[in-house]
C-alpha positions as CSV (number, residue, x, y, z in Angstrom):
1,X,-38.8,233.1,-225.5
2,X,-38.2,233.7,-229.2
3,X,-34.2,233.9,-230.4
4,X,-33.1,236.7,-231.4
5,X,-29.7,234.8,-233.2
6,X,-29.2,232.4,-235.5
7,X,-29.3,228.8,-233.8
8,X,-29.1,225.4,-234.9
9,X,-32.1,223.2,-233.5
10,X,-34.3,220.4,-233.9
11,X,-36.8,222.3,-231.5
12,X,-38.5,225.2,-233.1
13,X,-41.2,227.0,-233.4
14,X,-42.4,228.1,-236.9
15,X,-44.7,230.4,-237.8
16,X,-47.6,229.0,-235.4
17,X,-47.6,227.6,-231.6
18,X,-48.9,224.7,-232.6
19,X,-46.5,224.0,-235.4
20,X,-43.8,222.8,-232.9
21,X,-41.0,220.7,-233.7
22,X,-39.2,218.5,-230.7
23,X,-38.1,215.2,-232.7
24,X,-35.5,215.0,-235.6
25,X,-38.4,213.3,-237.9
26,X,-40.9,216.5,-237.7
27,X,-38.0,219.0,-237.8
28,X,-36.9,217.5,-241.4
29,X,-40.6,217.4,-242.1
30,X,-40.7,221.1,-241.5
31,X,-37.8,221.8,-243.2
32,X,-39.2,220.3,-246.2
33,X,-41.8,222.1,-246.2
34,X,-40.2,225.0,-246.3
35,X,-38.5,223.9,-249.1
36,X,-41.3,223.0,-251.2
37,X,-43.3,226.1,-250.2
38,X,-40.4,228.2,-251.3
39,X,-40.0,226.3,-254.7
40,X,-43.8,226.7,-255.1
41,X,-43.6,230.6,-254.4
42,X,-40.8,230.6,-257.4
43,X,-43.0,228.6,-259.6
44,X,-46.3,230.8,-259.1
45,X,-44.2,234.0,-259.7
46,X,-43.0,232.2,-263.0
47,X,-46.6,231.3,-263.9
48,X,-47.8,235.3,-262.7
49,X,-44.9,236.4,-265.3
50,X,-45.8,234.1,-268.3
51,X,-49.6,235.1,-268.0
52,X,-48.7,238.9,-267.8
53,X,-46.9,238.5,-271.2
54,X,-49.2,236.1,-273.0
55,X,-51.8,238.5,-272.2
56,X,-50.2,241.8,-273.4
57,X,-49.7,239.9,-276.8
58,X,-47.7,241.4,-279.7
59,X,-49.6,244.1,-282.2
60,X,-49.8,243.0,-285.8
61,X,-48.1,244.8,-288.5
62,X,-51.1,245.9,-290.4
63,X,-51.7,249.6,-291.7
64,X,-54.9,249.7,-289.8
65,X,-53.4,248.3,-286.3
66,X,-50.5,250.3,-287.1
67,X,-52.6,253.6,-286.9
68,X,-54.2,252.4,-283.7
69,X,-51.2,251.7,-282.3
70,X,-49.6,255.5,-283.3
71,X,-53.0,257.1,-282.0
72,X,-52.7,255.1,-278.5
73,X,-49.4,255.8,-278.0
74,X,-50.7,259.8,-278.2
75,X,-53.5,259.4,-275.5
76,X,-52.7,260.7,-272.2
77,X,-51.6,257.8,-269.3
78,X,-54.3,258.3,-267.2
79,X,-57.3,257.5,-270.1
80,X,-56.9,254.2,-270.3
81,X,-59.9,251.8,-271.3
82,X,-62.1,250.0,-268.8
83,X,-62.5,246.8,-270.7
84,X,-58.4,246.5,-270.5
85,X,-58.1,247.1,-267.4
86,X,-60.9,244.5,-266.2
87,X,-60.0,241.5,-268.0
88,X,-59.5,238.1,-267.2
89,X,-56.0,237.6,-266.9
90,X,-55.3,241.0,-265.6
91,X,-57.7,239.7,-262.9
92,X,-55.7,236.3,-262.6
93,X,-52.4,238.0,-262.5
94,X,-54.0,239.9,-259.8
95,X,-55.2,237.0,-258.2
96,X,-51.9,235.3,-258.5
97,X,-49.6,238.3,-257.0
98,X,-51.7,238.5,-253.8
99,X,-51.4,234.3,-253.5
100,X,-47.4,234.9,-254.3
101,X,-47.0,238.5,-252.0
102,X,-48.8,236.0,-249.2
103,X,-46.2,233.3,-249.7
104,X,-43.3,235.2,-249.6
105,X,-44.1,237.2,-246.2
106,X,-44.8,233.7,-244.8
107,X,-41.6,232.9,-245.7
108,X,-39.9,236.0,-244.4
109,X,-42.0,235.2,-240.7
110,X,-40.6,231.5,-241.0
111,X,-37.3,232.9,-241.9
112,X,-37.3,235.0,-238.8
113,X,-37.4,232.6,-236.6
114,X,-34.0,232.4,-236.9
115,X,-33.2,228.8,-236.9
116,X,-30.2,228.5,-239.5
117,X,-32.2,225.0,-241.1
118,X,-34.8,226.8,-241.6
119,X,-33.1,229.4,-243.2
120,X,-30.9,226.7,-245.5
121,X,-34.0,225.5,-246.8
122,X,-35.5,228.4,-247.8
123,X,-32.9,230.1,-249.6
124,X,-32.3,226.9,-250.8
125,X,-35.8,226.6,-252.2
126,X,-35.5,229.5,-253.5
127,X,-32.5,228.7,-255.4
128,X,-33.6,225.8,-256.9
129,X,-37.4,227.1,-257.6
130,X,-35.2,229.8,-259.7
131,X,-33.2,226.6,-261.9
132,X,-36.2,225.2,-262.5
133,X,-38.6,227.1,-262.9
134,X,-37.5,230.4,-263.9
135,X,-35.5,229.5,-267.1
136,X,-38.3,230.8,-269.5
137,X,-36.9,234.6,-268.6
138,X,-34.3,233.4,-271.3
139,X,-36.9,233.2,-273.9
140,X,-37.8,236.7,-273.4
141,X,-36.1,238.9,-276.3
142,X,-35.9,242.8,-275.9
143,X,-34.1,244.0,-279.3
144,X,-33.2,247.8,-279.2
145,X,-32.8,249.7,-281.9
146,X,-29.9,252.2,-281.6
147,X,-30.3,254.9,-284.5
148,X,-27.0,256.6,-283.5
149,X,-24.7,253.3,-283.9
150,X,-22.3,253.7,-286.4
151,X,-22.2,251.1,-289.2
């Protein structure tokens, strides 16, 4: 029968039937593996994040991309081009959101099993997945420009 409380257990279930834990050696095992597998999910949504903004790319400051840029920004939402919206790294970010969104409902099933290790390594995971590989949001600058600030 499947517990529907936190508990604290070397014997566990997770995820699978097979995937059955009875000894203190394959319940550490498991438990790094959650660990890594939540680190992992951290580093592909850092990966998914970098290759959405290297792709978007920064306009040049030319007349003539200027006046593309001013006529774009005019165009309704819903004409957008084709050839944008079938690229290559749209489709990898694409590709890379359904690998991540996969992870991270694994994790939620191997979370509700509700066995408090594997619960510690996952957050956990998560946590240090974040530290390590989610530092680069720090290099992302947004600079507003407030025309009503008083000088």
């Amino acid at each position: 029968m499947m517990h529907m409380t936190f508990y604290w257990s070397k014997e566990m279930t997770l995820l699978i039937d097979t995937w059955r834990t009875s000894t203190f050696t394959g319940y550490a095992l498991s438990l790094l593996a959650c660990f890594i597998v939540s680190a992992f999910y951290q580093y592909l949504e850092d990966l998914r994040l970098r290759l959405k903004i290297a792709s978007a790319g920064k306009p040049s400051s030319s007349s003539s991309d200027q006046n593309q840029i001013d006529s774009s920004s005019q165009t309704p939402l819903l004409r957008k081009s084709i050839a944008g919206k079938w690229s290559i790294a749209r489709l990898a970010g694409a590709l890379l959101f359904g690998v991540n969104s996969a992870i991270g409902y694994l994790l939620m099933l191997a979370i509700m099993s509700f066995n408090g290790g594997v619960f510690v390594a996952i957050v956990l995971g998560l946590t240090i997945g974040c530290f390590v590989f989610r530092t680069a949001d720090d290099d992302v600058t947004l600079i507003v420009d407030n025309p009503c600030a008083c000088a």
